[in-house]
DRENLUMVEX-798485 format. One record per atom (N, C-alpha, C, O): residue in one letter; z negated, x negated, y negated. Coordinates in steps of 0.2 Angstrom, whole numbers, plus 5000, padded with zeros to 4 digits. Atoms other than C-alpha are relative to their C-alpha. Example, Ala and Ser with C-alpha at 12.3 -4.5 7.8 and 13.67 -1.06 7.14 Angstrom:
! DRENLUMVEX-798485
a500049965006a496149385022a500049964994a499749914995s500150045006s496449325005s499750044995s499650014989
! end
This chain:
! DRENLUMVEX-798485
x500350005006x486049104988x500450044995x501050064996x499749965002x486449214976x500449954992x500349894991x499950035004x487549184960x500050024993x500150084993x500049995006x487349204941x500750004998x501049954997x499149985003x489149294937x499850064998x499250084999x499949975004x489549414925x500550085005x500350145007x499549944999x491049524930x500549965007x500749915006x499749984994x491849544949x500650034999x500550084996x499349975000x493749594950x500349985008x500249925008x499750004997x494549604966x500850045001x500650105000x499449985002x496649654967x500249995006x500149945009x499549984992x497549694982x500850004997x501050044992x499450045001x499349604981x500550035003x500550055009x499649984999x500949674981x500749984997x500849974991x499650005008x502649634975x500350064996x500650064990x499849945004x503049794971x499650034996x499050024999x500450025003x502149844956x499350085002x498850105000x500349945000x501550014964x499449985004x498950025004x500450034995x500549904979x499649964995x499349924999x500550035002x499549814967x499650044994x499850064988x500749985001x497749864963x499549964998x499549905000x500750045001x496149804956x499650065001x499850125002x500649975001x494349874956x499749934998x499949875000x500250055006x493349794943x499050035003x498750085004x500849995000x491449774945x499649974995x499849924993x500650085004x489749704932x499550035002x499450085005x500849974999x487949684933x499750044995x499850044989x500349955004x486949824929x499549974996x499049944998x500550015005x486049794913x499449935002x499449875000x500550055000x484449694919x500449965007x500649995011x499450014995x485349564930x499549995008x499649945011x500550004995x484049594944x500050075003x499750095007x499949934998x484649764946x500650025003x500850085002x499449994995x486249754956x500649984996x500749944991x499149975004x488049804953x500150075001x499950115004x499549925000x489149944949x500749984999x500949944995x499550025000x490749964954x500350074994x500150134995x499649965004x491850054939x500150024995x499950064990x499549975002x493450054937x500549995007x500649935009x499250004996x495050074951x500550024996x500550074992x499449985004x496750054944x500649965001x500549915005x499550054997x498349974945x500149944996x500349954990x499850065004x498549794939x500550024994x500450004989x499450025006x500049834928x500249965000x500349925005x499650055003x500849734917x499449935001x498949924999x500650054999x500149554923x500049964996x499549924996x500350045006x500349454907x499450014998x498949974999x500449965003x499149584897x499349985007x498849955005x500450024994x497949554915x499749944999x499149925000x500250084998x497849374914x499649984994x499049954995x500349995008x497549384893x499250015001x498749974999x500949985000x495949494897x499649955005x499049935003x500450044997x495349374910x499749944995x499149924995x499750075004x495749224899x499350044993x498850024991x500949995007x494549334882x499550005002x499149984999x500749994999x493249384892x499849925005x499249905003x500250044998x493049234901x500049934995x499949874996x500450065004x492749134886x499150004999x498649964997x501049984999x490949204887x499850025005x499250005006x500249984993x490749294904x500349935007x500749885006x500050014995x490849224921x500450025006x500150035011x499749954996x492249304932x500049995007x499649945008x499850024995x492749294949x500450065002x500150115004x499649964996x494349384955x500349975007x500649915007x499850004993x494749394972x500750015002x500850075001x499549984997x496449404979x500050005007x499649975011x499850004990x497249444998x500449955000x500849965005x499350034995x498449325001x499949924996x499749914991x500450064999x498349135003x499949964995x500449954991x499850075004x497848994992x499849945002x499349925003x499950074993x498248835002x500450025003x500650085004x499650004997x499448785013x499649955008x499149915009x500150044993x499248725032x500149914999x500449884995x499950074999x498948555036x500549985003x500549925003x499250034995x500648535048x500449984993x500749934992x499550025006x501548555030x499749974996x500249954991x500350075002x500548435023x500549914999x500849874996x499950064994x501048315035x500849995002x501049935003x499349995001x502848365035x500449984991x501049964990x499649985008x503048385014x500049944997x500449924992x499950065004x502348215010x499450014995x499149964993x500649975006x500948304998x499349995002x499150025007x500650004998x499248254998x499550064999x499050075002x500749965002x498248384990x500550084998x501150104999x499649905002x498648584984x500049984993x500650004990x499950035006x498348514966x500749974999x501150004995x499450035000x499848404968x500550065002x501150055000x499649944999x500748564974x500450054995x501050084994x500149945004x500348664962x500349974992x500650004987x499550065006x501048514949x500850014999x501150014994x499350014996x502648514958x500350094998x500850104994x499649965002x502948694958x499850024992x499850074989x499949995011x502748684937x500349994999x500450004993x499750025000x504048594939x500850055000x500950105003x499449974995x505948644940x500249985007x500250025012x499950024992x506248524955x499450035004x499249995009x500549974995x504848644963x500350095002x500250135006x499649934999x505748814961x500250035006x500250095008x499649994996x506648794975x499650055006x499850085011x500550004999x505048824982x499950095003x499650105009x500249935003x504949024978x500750035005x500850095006x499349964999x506849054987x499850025006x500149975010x500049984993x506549125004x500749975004x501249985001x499250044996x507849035017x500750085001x500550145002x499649924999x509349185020x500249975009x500250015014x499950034993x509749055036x499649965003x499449924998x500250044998x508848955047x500149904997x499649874996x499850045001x509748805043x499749974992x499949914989x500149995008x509048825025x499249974999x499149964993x500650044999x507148765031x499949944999x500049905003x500450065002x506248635023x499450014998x499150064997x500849995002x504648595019x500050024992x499550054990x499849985007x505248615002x500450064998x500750084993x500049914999x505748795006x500050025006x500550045009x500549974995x504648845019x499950085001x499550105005x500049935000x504849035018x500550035002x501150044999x499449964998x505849135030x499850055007x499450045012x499449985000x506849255036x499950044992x499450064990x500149945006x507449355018x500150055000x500050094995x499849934998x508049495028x500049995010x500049945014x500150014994x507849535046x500649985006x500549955011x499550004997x509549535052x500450025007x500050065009x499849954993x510549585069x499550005003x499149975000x500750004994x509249595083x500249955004x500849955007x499950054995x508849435091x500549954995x501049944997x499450035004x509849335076x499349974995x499349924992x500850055002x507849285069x499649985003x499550035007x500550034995x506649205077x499549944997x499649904993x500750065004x504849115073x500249965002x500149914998x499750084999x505648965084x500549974993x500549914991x499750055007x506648915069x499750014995x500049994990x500450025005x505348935057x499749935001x499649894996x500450064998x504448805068x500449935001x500249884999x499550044999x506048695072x500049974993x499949914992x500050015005x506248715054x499649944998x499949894997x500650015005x504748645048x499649925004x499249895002x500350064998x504648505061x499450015005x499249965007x500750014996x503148555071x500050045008x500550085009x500049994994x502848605090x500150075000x500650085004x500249954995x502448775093x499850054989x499650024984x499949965005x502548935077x499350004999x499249994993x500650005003x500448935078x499749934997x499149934996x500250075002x500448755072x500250014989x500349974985x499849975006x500948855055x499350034997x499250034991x500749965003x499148945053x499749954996x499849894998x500650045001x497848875043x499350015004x499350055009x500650004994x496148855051x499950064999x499950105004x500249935001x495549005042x500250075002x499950135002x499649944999x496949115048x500150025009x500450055013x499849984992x496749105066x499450055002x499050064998x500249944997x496049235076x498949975000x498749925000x500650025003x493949245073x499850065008x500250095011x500449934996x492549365086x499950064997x499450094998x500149955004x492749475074x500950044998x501050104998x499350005001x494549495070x500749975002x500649935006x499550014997x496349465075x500349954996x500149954990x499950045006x497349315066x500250034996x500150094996x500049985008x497849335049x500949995002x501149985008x499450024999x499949315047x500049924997x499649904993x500050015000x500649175047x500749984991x501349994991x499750005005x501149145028x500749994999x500950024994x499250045001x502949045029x500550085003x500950115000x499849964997x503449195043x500050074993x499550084990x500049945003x504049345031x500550035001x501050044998x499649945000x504749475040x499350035004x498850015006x500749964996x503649625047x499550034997x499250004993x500749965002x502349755042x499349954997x499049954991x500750035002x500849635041x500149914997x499749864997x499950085002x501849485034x499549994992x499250044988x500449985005x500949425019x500649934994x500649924987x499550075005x502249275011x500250034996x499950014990x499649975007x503349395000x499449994993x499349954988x500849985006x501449464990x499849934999x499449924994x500550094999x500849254994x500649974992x500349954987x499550035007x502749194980x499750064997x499150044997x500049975004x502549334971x499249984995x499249974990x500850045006x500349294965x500449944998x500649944992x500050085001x500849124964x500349984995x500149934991x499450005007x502249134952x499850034995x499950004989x499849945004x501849284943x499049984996x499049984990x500850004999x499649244943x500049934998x500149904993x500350064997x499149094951x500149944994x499749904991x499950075005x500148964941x499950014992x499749974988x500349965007x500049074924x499149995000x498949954996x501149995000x497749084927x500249934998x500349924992x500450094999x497748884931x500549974994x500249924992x499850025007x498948854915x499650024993x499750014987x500549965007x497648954904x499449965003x498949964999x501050024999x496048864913x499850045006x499250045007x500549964996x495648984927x500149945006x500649905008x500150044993x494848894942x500350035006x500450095006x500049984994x495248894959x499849985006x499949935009x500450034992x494148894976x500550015004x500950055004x500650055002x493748794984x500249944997x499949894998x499550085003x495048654976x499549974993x499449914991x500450025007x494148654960x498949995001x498549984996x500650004998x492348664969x499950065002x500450095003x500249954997x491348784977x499850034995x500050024990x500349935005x490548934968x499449974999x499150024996x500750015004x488948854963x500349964995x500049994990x499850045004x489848734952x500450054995x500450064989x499749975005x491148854947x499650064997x499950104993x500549935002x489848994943x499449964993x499149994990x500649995006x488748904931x500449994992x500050014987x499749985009x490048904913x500550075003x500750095008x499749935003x490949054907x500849965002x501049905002x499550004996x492749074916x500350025003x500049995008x499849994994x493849144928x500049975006x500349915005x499950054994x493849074946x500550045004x500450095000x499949994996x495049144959x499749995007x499349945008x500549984995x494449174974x500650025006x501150055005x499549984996x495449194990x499750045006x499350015010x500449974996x494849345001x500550035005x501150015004x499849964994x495349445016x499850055003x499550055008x500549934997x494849625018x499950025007x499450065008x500050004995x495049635035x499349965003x498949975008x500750024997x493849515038x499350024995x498750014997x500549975002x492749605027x499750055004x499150065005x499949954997x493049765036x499249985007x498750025009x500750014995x491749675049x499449984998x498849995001x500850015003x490249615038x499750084999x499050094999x500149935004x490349825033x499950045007x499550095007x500449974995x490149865050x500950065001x500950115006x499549945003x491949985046x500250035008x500150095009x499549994993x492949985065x499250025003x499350085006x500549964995x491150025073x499650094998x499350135002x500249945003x490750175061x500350065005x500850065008x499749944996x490650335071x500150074995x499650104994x499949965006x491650455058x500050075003x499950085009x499749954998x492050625057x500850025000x500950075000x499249994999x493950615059x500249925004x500749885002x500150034994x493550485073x500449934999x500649944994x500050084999x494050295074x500349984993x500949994991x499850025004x494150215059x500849984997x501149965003x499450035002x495950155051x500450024992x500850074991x500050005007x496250135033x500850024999x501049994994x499349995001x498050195034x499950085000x500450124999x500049924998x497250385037x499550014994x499049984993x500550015008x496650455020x499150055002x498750054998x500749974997x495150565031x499649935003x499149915003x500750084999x494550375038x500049984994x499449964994x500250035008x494550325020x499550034999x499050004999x500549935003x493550485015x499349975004x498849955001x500550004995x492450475030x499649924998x499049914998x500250095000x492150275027x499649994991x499049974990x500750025006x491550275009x499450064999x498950064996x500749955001x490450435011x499549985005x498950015005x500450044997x489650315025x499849954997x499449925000x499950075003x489650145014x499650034995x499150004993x500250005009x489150224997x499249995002x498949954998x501050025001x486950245004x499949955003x499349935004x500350074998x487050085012x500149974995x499549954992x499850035007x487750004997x499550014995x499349964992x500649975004x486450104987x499649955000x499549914996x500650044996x485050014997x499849924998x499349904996x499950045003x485749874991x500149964995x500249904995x499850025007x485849874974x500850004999x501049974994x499249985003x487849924974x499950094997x499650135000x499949945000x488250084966x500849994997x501349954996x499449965000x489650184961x500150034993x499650074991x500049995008x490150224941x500150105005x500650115010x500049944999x489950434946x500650024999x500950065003x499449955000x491550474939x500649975004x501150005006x499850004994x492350364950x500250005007x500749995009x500349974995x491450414964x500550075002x500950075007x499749935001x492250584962x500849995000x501250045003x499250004999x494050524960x500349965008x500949965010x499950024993x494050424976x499650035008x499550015014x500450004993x493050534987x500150045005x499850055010x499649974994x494150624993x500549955006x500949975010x499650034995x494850465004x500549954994x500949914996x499350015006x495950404986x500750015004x501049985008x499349994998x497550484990x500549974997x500449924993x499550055003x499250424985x500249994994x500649954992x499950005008x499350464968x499349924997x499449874993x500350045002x497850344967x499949945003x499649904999x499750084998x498250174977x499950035008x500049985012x500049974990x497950274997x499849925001x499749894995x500050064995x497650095007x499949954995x499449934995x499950065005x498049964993x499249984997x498949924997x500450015007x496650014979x499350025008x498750035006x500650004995x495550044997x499849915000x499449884998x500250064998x495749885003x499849954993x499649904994x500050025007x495549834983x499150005000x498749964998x500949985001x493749924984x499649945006x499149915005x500650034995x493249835001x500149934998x499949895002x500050075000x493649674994x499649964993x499649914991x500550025008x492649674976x499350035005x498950005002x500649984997x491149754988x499849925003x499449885001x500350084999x491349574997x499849974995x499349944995x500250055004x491249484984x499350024996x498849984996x500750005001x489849564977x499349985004x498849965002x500350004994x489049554994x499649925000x499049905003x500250104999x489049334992x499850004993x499349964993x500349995004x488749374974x499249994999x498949954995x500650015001x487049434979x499849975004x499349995007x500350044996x486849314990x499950035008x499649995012x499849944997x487049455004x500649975006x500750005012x499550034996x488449345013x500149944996x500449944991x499750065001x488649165013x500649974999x501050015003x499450015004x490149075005x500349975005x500949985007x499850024994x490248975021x500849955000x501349945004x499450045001x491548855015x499949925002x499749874999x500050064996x491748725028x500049914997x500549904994x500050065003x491348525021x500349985002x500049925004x499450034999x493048465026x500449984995x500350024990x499650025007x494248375014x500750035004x501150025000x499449964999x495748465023x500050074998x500550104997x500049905002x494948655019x500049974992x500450004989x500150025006x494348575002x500549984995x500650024990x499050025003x496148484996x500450045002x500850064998x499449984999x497148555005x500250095001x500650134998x499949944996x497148725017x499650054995x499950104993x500449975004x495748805006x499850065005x500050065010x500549964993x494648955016x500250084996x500550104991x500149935002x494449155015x499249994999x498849965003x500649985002x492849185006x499650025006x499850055011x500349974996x491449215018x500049995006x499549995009x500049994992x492149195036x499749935000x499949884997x500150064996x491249095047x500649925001x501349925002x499750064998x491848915050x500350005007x500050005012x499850004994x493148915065x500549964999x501149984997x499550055004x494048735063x499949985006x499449995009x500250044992x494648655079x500049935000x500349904996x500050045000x494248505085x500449944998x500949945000x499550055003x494848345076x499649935000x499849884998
! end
């Protein structure tokens, strides 16, 4: 179904301030006539970010999307004592929640009540996902995934939040929203899916919602990894597959009712090279394309009727339902 929203933002999460990106989307004039995407740029300064969310959504509708999780697994649930992510999110407003944000420097340093580690990678063989698991009390390091984050027919798992070491970790960028965003939006009023409802609920008053997305899993609704380019198998880290990928995206998009603000057509069409966010403000682009995608009803929200994804674990936008057996 489709939803009656105003303005679309999705933001590709970094702690460093140069890895974090937005592209900003609204509807075109008559609201029966699509979207357009444009503006790409970098978050900045995230007070002044949060402010405009906060003016414009006293009269518009928003929805910004981020990469990186909101919710925690159900093993740490079951471990922390916490019924809900509301009651979490209580806790860390707290000072006795701070401790929360420390990543462990030792093993020994693991609780449920600082659940984030390694802070460094250290000798070889000197870290190990078994003491994150030990740590935490639970069998096996994939009893740490959320449902959402495990491996789909489409894609590979997602990382496993608590784990921060590694190229494709996502913890660091996961405390840094959460501190810096996450608990700032919902101290001003911004919602949060699917804790605060689902998108029919939260889309009908004026507001921001957060949104928790996954561009990779987007990467397959777009068809991306099967694209037959001219600089040959896709991979968003090469700025000719970039190139290649939206001069194939943009007339399907058209078809669609998406378009392209012209002048920033032109500045990203060359691939967006590294002056302009390279990978970051890409994955930023394919992640406000999702959302508009569910916006127009175009891809279902697909958020599973469980009171553990609802309370607690919360979902990535869109992907199929893949909950195991309970």
């Amino acid at each position: 179904m489709p939803f009656d929203i105003d303005e679309i933002y999705h933001a590709d999460w970094s702690v460093g301030a140069k890895g974090r990106w937005k592209v900003h989307a609204r509807r075109i004039n008559d609201r029966d006539e699509g979207w357009c995407i444009d503006d790409m740029s970098p978050v900045g300064d995230i007070a002044p970010f949060i402010n405009q969310l906060c003016q414009d959504g006293q009269t518009k509708t928003i929805w910004l999307g981020l990469d990186f999780p909101l919710g925690l697994c159900r093993a740490w649930y079951e471990k922390s004592g916490f019924e809900n992510f509301a009651s979490v999110l209580d806790w860390l407003s707290t000072p006795q929640g701070q401790g929360f944000f420390d990543i462990c420097d030792d093993q020994t340093q693991i609780t449920p009540n600082r659940p984030f580690y390694p802070a460094r990678a250290g000798a070889k063989g000197s870290v190990k996902r078994a003491h994150l698991a030990s740590g935490l009390g639970v069998d096996a390091f994939s009893d740490l995934h959320r449902a959402c984050e495990k491996a789909t027919a489409t894609r590979n798992e997602a990382a496993v939040p608590f784990w921060t070491l590694g190229a494709n970790q996502v913890g660091k960028a996961m405390l840094h929203g959460w501190q810096n965003l996450l608990l700032a939006g919902r101290d001003r009023g911004f919602h949060i899916w699917p804790f605060d409802g689902d998108l029919a609920r939260l889309s009908q008053t004026p507001g921001t919602t957060l949104i928790e997305t996954y561009p990779a899993e987007i990467y397959g609704w777009l068809g991306l990894h099967e694209m037959t380019l001219p600089s040959g198998r896709f991979a968003k880290s090469r700025q000719d597959a970039r190139r290649d990928a939206i001069a194939q995206l943009m007339p399907i998009l058209e078809s669609r009712g998406i378009v392209m603000e012209p002048s920033l057509y032109q500045r990203i069409a060359n691939g967006i090279d590294n002056a302009n966010g390279k990978d970051d403000a890409f994955d930023a682009l394919i992640g406000v394309i999702g959302l508009i995608m569910i916006a127009m009803g175009k891809r279902a929200e697909n958020l599973p009727d469980t009171a553990m994804i609802r309370d607690q674990e919360g979902w990535i936008i869109g992907q199929l339902a893949n909950l195991p057996a309970s």
